[in-house]
DONU-688810 format. One line per 3 residues: number of its first residue (from 1); their letters; for each residue x, y, z of N, C-alpha, C. Coordinates in steps of 0.1 Angstrom, whole numbers, plus 5000, padded with zeros to 4 digits. Example, Ala and Ser with C-alpha at 12.3 -4.5 7.8 and 13.67 -1.06 7.14 Angstrom:
2
1	as	5132/4943/5078/5123/4955/5078/5132/4967/5078  5128/4978/5071/5137/4989/5071/5129/5000/5079
***
This chain:
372
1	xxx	9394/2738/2256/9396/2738/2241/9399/2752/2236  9408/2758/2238/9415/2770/2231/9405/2780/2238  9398/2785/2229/9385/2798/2231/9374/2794/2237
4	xxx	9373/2777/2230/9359/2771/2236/9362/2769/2254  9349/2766/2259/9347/2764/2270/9348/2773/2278  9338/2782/2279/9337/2788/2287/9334/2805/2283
7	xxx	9335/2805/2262/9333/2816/2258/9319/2818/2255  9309/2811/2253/9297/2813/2251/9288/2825/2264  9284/2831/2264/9275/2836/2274/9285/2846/2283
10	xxx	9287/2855/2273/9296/2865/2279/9288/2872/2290  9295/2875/2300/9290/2880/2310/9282/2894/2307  9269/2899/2309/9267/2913/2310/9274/2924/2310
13	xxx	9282/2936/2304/9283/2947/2303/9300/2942/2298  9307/2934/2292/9320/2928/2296/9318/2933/2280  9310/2939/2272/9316/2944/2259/9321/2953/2254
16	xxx	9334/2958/2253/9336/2973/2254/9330/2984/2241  9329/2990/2242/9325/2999/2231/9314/3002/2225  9304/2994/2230/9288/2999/2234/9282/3008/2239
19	xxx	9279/3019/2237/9274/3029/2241/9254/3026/2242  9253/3033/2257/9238/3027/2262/9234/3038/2252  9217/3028/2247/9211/3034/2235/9193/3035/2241
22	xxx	9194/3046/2248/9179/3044/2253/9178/3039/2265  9186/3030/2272/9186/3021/2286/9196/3016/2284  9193/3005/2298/9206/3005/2304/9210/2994/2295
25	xxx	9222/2986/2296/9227/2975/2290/9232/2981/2274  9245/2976/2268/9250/2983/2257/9250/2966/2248  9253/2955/2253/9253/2944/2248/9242/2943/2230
28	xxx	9253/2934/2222/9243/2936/2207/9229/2925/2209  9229/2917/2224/9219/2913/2223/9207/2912/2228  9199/2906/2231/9184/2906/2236/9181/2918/2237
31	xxx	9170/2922/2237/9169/2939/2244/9163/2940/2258  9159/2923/2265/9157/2926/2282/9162/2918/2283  9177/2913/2277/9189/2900/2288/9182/2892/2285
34	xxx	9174/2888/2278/9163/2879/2279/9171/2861/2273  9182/2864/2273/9195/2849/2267/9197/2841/2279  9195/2832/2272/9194/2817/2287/9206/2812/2279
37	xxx	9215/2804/2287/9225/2799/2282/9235/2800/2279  9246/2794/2271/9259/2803/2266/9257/2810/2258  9260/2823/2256/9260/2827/2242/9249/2833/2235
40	xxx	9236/2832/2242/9229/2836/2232/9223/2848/2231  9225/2855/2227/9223/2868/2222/9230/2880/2224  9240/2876/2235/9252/2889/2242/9246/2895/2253
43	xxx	9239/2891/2256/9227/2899/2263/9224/2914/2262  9221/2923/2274/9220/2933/2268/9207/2944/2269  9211/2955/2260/9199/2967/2261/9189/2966/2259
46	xxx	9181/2975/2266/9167/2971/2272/9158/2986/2265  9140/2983/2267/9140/2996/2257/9133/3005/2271  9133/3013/2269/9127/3027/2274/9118/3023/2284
49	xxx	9112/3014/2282/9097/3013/2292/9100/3005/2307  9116/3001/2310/9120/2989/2321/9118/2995/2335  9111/2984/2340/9107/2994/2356/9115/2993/2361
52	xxx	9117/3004/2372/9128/3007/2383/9123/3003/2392  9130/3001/2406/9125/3003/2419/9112/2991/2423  9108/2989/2436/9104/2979/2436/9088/2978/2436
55	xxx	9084/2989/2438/9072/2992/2437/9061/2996/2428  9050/2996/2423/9046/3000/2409/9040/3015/2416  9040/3025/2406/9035/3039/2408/9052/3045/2412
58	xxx	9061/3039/2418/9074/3051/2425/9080/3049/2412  9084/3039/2407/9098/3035/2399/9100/3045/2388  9091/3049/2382/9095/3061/2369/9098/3074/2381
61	xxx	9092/3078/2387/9099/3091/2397/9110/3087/2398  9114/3072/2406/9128/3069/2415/9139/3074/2400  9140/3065/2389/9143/3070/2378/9149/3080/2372
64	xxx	9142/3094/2377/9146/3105/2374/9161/3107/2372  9170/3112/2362/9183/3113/2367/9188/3125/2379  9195/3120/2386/9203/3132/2394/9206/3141/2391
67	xxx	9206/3156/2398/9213/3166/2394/9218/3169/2406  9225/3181/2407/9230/3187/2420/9219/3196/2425  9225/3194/2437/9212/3200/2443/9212/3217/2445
70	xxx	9203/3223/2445/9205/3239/2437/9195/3241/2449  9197/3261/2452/9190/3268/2457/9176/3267/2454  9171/3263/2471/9156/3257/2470/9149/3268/2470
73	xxx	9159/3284/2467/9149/3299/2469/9149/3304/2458  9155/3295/2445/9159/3305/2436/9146/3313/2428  9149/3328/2431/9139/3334/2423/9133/3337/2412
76	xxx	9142/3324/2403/9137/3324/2389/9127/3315/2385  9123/3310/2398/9113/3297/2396/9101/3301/2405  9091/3298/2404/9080/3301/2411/9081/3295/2425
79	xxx	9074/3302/2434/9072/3303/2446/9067/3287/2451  9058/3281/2440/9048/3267/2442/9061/3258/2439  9071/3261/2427/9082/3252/2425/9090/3250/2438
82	xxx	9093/3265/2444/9110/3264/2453/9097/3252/2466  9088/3257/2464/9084/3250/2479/9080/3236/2481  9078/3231/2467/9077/3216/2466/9089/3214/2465
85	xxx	9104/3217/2462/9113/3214/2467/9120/3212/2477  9119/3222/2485/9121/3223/2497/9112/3212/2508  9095/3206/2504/9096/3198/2511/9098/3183/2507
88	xxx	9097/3185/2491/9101/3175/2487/9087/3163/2489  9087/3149/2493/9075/3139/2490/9069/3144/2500  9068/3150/2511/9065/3155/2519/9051/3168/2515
91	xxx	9051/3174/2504/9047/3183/2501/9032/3183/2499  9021/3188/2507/9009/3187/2507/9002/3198/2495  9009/3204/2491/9007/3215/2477/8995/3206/2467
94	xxx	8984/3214/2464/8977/3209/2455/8980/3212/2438  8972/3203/2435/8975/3200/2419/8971/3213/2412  8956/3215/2418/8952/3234/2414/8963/3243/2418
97	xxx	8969/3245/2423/8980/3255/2430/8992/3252/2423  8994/3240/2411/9006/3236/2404/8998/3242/2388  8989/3244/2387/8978/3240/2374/8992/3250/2365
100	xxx	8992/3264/2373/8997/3278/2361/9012/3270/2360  9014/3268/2362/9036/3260/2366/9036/3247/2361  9027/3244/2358/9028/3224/2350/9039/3224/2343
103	xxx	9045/3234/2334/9056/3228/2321/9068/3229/2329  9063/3242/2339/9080/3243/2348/9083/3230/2357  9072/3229/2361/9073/3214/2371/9077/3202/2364
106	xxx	9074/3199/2351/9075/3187/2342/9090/3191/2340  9098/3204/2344/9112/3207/2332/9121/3200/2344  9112/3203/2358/9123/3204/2367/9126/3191/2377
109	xxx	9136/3182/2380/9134/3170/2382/9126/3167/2394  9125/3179/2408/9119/3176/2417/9102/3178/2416  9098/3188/2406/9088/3193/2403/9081/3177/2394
112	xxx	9093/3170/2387/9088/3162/2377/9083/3149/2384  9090/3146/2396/9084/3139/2404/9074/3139/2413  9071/3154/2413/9056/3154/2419/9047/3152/2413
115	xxx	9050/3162/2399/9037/3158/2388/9031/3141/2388  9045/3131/2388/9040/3121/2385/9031/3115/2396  9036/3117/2410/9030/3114/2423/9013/3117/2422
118	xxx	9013/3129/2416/8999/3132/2419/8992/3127/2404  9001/3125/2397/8991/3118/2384/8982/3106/2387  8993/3095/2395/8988/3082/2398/8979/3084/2406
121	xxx	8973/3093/2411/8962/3096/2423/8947/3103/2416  8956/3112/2408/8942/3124/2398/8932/3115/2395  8920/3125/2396/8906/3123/2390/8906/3119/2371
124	xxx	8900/3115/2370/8902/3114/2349/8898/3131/2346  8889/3141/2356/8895/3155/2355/8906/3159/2355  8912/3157/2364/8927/3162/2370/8935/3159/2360
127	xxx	8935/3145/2353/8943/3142/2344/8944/3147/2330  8931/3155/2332/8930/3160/2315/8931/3172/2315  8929/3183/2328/8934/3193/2332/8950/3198/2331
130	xxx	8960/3187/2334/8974/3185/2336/8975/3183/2319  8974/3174/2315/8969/3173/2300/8970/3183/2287  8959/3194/2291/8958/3205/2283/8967/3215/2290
133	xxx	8979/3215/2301/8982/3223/2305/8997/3221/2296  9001/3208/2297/9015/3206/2292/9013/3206/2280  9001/3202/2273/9000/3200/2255/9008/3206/2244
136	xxx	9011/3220/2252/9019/3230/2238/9033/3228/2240  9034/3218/2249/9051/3215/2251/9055/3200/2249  9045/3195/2244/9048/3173/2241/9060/3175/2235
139	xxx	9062/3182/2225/9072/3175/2218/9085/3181/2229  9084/3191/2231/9101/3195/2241/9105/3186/2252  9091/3185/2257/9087/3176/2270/9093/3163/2268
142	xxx	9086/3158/2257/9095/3142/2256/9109/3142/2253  9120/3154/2245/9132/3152/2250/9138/3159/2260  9131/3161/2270/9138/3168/2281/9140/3159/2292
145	xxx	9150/3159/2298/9161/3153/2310/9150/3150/2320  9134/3155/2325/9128/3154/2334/9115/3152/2331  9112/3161/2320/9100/3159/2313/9096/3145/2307
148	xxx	9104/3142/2298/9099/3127/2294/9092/3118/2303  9096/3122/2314/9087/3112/2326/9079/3111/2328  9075/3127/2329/9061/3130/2327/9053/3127/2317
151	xxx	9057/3125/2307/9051/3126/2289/9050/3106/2293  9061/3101/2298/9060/3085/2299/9048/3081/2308  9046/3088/2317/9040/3087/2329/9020/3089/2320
154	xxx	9019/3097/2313/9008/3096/2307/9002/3084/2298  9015/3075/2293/9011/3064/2284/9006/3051/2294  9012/3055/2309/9006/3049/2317/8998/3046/2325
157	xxx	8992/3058/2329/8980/3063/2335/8971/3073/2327  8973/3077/2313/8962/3083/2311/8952/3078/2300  8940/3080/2299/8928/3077/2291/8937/3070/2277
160	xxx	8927/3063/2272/8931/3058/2257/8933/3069/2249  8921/3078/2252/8918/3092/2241/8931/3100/2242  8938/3101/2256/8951/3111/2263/8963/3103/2253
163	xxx	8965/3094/2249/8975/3079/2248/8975/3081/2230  8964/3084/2225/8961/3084/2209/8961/3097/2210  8960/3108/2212/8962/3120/2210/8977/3127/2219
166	xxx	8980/3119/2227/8998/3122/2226/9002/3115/2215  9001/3105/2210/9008/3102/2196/9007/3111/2186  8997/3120/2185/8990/3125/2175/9002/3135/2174
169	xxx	9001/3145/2186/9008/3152/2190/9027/3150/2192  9031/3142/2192/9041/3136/2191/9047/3132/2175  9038/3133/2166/9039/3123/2153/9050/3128/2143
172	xxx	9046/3146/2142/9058/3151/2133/9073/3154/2140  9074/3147/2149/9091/3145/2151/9095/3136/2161  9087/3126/2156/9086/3110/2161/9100/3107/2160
175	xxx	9103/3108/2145/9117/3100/2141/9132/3106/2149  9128/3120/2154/9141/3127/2160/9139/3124/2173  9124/3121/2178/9124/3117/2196/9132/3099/2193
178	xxx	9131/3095/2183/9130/3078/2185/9148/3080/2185  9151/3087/2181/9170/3088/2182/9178/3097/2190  9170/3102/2200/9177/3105/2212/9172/3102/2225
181	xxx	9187/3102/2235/9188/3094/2242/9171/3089/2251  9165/3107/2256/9151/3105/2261/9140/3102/2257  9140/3110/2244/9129/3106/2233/9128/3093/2231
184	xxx	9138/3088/2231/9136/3073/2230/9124/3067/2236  9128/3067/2245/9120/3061/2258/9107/3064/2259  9099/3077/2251/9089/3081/2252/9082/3073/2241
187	xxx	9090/3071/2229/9083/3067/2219/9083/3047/2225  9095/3043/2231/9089/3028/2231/9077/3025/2245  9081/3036/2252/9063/3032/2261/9051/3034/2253
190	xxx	9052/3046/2240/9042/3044/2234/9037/3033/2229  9048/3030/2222/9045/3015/2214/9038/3006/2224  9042/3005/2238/9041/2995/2248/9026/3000/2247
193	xxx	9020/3010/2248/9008/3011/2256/8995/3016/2249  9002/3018/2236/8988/3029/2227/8978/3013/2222  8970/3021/2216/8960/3007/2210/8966/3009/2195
196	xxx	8961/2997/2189/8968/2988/2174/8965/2999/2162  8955/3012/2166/8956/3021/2157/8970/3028/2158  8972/3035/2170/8982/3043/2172/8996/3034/2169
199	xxx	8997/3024/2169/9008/3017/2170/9012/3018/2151  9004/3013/2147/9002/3017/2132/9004/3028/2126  9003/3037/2130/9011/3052/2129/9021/3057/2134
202	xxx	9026/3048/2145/9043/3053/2148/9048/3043/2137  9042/3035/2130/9051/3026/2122/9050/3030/2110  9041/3036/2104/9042/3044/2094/9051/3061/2096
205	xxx	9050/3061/2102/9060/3072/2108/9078/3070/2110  9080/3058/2112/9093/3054/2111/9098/3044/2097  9087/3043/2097/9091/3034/2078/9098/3044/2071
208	xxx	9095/3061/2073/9105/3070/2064/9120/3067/2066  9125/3059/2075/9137/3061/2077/9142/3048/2089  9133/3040/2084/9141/3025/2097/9154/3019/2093
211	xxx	9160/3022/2088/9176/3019/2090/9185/3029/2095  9181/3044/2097/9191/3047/2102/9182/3051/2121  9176/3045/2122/9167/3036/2136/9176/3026/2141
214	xxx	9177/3018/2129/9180/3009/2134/9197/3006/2135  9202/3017/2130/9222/3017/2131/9221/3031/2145  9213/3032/2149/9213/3043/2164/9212/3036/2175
217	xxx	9217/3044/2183/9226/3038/2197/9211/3036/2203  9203/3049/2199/9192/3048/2208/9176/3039/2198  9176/3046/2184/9164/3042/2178/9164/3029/2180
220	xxx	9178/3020/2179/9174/3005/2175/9167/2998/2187  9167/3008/2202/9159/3001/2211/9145/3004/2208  9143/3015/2198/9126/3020/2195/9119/3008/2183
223	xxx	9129/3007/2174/9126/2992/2163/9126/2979/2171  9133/2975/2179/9134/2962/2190/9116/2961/2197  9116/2974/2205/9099/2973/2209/9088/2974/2196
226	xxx	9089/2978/2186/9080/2973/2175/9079/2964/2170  9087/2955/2176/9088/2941/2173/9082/2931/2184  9087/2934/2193/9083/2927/2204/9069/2931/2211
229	xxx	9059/2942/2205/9045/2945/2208/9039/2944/2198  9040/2947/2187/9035/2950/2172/9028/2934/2168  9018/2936/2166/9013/2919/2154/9025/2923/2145
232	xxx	9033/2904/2142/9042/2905/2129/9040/2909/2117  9025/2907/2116/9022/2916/2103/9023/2928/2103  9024/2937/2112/9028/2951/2119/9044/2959/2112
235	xxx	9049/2948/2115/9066/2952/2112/9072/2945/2098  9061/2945/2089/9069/2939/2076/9076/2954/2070  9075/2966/2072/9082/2976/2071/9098/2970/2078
238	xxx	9099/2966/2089/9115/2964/2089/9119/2954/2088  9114/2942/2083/9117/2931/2078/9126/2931/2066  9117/2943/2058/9120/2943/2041/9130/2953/2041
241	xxx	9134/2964/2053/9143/2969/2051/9159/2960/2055  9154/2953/2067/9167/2944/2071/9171/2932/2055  9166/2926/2051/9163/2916/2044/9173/2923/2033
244	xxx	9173/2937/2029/9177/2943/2015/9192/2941/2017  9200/2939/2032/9210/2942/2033/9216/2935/2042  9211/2918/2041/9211/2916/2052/9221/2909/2062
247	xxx	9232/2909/2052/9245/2908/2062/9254/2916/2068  9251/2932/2062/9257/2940/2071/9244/2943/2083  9236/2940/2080/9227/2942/2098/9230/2930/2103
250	xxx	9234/2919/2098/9235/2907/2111/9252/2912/2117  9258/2918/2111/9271/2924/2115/9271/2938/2121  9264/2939/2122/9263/2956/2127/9260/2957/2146
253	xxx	9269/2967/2146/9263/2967/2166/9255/2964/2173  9239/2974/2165/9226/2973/2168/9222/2966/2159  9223/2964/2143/9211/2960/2136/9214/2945/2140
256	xxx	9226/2937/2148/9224/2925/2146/9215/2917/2161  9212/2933/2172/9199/2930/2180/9184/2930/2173  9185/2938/2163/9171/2939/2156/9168/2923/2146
259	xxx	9180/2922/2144/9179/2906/2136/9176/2893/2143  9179/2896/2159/9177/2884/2171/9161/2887/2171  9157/2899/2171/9140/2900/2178/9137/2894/2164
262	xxx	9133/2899/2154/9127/2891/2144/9132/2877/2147  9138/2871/2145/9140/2861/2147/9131/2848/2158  9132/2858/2169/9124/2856/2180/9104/2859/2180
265	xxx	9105/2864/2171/9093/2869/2171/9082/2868/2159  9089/2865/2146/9082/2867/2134/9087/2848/2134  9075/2848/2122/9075/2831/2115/9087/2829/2099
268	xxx	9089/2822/2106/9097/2817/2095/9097/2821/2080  9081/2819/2077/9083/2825/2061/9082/2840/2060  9079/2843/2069/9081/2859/2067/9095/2863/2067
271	xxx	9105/2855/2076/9120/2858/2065/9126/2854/2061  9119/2846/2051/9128/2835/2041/9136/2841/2036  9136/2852/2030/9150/2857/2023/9159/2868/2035
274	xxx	9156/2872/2043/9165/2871/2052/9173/2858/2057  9168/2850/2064/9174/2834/2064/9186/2836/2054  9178/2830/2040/9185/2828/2031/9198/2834/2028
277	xxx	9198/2850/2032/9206/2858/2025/9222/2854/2039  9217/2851/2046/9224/2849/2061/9232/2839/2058  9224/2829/2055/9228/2814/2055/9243/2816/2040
280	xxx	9237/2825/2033/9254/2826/2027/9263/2830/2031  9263/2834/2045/9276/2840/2049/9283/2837/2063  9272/2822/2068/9278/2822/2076/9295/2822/2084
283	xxx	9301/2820/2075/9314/2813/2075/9321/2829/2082  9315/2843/2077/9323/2856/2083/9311/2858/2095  9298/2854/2095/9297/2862/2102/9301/2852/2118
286	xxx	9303/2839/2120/9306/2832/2130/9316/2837/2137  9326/2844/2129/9337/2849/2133/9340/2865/2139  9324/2872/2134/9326/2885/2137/9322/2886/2149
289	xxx	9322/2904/2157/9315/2905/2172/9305/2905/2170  9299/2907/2160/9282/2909/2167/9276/2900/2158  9281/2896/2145/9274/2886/2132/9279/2875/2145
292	xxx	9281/2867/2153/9282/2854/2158/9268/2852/2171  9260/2866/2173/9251/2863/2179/9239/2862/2169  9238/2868/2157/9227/2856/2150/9230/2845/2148
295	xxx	9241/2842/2145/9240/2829/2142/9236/2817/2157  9243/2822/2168/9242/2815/2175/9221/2814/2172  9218/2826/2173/9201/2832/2173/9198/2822/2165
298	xxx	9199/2818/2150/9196/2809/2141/9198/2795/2144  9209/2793/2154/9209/2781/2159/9195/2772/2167  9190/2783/2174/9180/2786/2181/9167/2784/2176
301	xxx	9162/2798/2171/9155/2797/2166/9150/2798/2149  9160/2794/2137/9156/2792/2127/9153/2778/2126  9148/2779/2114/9143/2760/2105/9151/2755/2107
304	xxx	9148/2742/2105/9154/2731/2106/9166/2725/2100  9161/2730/2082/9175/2732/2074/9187/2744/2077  9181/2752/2081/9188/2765/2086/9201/2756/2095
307	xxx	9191/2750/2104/9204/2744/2116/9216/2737/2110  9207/2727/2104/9216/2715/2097/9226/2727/2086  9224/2732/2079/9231/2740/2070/9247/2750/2079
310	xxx	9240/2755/2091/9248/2758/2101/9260/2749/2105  9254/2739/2110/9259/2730/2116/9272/2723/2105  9271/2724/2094/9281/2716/2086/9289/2726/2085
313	xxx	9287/2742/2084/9297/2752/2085/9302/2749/2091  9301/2745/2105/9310/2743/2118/9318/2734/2123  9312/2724/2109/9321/2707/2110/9331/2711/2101
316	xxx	9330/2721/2086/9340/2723/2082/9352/2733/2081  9348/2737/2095/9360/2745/2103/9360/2745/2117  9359/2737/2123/9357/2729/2133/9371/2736/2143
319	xxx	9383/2734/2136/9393/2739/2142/9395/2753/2143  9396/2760/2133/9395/2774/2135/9381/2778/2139  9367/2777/2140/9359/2785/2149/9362/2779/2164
322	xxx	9370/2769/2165/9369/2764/2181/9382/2771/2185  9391/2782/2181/9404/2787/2182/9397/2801/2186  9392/2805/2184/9386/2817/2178/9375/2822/2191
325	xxx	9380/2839/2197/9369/2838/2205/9356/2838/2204  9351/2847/2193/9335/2848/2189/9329/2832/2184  9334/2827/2176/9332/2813/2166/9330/2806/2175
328	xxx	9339/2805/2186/9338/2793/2195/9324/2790/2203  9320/2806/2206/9307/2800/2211/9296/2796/2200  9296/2802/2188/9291/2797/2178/9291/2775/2178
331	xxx	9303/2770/2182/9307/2758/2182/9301/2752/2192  9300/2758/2205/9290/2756/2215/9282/2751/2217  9274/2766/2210/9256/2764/2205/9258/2756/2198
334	xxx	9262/2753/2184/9263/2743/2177/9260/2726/2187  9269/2728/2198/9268/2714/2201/9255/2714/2209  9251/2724/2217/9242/2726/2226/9226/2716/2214
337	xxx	9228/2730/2209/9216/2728/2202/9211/2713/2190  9223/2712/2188/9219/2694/2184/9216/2689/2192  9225/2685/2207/9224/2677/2217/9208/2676/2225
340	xxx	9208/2690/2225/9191/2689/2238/9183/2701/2231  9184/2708/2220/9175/2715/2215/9165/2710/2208  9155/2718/2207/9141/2716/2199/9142/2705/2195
343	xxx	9147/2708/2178/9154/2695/2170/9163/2688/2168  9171/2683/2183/9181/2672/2184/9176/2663/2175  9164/2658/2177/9163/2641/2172/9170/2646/2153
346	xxx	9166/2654/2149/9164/2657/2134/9176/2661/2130  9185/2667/2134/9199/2670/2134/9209/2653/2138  9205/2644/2142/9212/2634/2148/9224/2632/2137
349	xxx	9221/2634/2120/9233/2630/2114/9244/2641/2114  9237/2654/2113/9249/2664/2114/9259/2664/2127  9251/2659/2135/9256/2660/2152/9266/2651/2153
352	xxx	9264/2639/2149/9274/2626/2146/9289/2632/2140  9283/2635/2128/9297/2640/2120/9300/2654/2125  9297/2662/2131/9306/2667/2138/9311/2664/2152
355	xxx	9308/2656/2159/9316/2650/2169/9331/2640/2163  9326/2634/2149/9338/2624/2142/9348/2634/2136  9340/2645/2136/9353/2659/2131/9364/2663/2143
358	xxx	9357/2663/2153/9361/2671/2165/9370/2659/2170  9368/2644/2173/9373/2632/2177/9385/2634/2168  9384/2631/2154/9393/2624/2144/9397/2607/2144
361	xxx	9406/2608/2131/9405/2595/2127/9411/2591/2137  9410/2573/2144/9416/2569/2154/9434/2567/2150  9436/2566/2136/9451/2569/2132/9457/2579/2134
364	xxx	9449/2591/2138/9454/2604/2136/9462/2606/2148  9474/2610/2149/9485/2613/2159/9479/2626/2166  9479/2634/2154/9473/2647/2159/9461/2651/2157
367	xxx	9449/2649/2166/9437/2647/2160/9434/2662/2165  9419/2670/2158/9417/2682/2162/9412/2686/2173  9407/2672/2183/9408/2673/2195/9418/2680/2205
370	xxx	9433/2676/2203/9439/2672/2203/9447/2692/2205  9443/2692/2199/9447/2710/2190/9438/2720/2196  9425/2719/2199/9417/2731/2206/9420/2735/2215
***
């Protein structure tokens, strides 16, 4: 049928013009691929905290980005640096013999993978020793190409106390780590791992400014994980910002991934006027690139009237969203989700009459079947 059949559930990375925002995957939807089926969510970018590699303790080292490989003598680095280089995992060098060189080790990618080796092993001494050694550099640390790892690597393995006093430490330029590309990553393991105080102060910390979080390549993977760890009562700060405007974020690159996680995540009446404001426009956003993955999303998981309200959109353009490549999977889900979703039984009348749309009259020569 024209577009339909086969356009729902676009393949992984097949979107052009997505730029990765914090991790891997550029897609407007899910933020861990997390879409079963045709269509639903675009799949997609992931936030800062996704493990690598197959083992737990290597994968943030394996991680590291590559550089070229550089003089293992150079005399601008310490003696403890060139020689953990040189032997690399191999390196029997103690953690006291790294204590004076911690920030250089954290800067430098082979250094940054020791640090972390020996973190996952350190005494709750050792770890608070390393601790107060890198302290006066958190904030550089978290956007630097090697260091963040290290700064990540603490939300992992260190004390609750180490975890609420790197936020603390982290807090006055939260909002500039949450929008570049490393920083990112620092701030959503935080979210992932601090206790429900700390978590509450990156959110008051980003309420100064969660829309332009959430239109960034990188922050909108930092607003995605405050949603998906946060109690929903947590994130009514970006509910009420999406809600204010809410058809250009169901249309937007990112903000229309931030509209799938609420959706997925918060209760119904906490976005009634989001819903609402949505449900007036279905008709452009079915047809846009990124407005046709909420709707598919609302297919899913909105109310019940939400569906049925949907669903008559799509009976009364039945032909043109089934022509159409975005709409069409819209038309899809449409049929998916009457047929074997949640609320098939309750949808039975809408589902009818749009199949008598799609059939046509048995007089009709040219029926719209006929035409897709």
């Amino acid at each position: 049928m024209g577009a339909m059949g086969g356009m729902g559930g676009m393949p992984m990375g097949s979107m052009p013009g997505l730029p990765m925002g914090g991790m891997q995957g550029s897609f407007p939807g899910p933020a861990k691929g997390s879409g079963k089926g045709k269509g639903k969510g675009g799949g997609g970018g992931a936030g800062g905290d996704k493990k690598r590699g197959g083992k737990k303790g290597k994968q943030d080292r394996a991680s590291s980005p590559d550089v070229p490989e550089a003089d293992d003598h150079d005399p601008d680095r310490s003696a403890e640096l060139n020689q953990v280089r040189r032997e690399g995992g191999k390196s029997k060098m103690s953690l006291n013999e790294v204590m004076p060189h911690m920030i250089e080790f954290a800067k430098d990618q082979i250094g940054s993978r020791f640090l972390q080796s020996k973190m996952e092993e350190a005494s709750p001494e050792e770890k608070e020793q390393i601790f107060n050694a890198l302290s006066p550099e958190f904030i550089n640390l978290g956007s630097d190409p090697f260091g963040n790892f290290v700064i990540q690597k603490f939300f992992d393995v260190g004390s609750v106390d180490q975890r609420k006093n790197l936020v603390q430490a982290l807090f006055p330029k939260l909002i500039n780590l949450a929008n570049e590309t490393h920083g990112c990553r620092v701030v959503q393991k935080a979210i992932q791992h601090v206790p429900r105080e700390s978590q509450v102060l990156i959110a008051q910390k980003l309420k100064e400014n969660v829309v332009s979080c959430i239109e960034s390549m990188h922050g909108n993977h930092v607003i995605q994980k405050c949603i998906e760890q946060m109690p929903p009562d947590s994130v009514t700060f970006i509910i009420e910002a999406v809600q204010k405007e809410a058809q250009r974020m169901a249309a937007h690159m990112y903000g229309c991934r931030v509209v799938q996680r609420l959706l997925e995540h918060c209760a119904a009446h906490q976005l009634e006027h989001m819903l609402d404001a949505i449900l007036g426009c279905i008709d452009s956003l079915a047809t846009d690139n990124y407005g046709n993955y909420v709707v598919q999303h609302m297919l899913e998981h909105g109310r019940v009237e939400d569906k049925k309200a949907i669903l008559r959109v799509v009976e009364r353009n039945i032909l043109d969203f089934s022509k159409q490549k975005c709409s069409s999977n819209v038309v899809e889900k449409a049929l998916e989700i009457s047929t074997v979703g949640e609320h098939a039984a309750q949808l039975e009348g809408e589902r009818s009459a749009l199949m008598f749309k799609i059939i046509g009259e048995p007089t009709d020569p040219n029926p719209p079947l006929r035409q897709m």
